[in-house]
C-alpha positions in Angstrom: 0.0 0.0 0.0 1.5 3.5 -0.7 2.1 5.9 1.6 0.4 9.3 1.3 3.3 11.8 1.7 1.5 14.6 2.5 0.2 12.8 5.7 3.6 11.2 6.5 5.6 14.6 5.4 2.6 16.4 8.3 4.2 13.4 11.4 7.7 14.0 10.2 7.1 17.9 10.4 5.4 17.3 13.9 8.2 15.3 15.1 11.1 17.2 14.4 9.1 20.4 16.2 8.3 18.3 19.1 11.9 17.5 19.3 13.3 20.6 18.6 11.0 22.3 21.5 12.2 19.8 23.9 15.8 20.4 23.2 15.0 24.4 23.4 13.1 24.4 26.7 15.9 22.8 28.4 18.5 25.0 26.8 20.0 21.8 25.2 22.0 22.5 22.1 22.9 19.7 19.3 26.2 19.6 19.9 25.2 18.9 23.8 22.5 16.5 22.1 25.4 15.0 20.5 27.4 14.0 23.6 24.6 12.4 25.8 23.6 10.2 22.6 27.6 9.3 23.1 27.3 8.4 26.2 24.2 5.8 25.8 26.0 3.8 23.7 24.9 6.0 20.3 27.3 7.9 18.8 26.1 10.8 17.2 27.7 14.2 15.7 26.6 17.5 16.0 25.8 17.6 12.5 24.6 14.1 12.1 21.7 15.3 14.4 21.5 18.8 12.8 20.8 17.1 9.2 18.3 14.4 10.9 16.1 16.8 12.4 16.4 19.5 9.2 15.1 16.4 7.4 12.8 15.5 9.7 12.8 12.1 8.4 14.4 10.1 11.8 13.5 7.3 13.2 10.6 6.6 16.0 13.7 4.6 17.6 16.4 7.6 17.5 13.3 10.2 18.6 12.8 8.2 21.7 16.9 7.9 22.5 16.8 11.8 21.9 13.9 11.9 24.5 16.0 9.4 26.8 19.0 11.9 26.8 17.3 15.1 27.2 15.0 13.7 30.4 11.8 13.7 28.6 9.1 11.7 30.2 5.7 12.4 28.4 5.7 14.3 25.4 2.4 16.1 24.2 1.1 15.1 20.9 -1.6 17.6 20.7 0.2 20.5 21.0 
């Protein structure tokens, strides 16, 4: 079945701001991102993670370790 890309372009979009909020409410920068991604086990650059969220296009699985390293703990969908 294809996808519709206007719907899946609308979650990538609401993903990548969902992310980018919770990085700028707790004053987290990418490079900063970047280092506790390291130190899970998940080696990430600066602008590795600068060009995934530009893209928007990440996965559910490197959204949640982003959530993990920032101390997110419920995130609001409906926002």
């Amino acid at each position: 079945m294809p996808k519709d890309v206007e719907v899946v372009n609308d979650y990538e979009t609401k993903a990548k701001n969902i992310l980018k909020a919770e990085l700028k409410r707790r004053g987290i920068t990418y490079g900063q991102l970047a280092d506790r991604l390291t130190m899970l086990g998940t080696p990430e650059t600066e602008r590795n993670i600068a060009n995934k969220i530009s893209r928007g296009s990440f996965t559910a699985a490197f959204f949640l370790m982003c959530m993990d390293a920032v101390g997110v703990q419920s995130v609001n969908l409906h926002s």
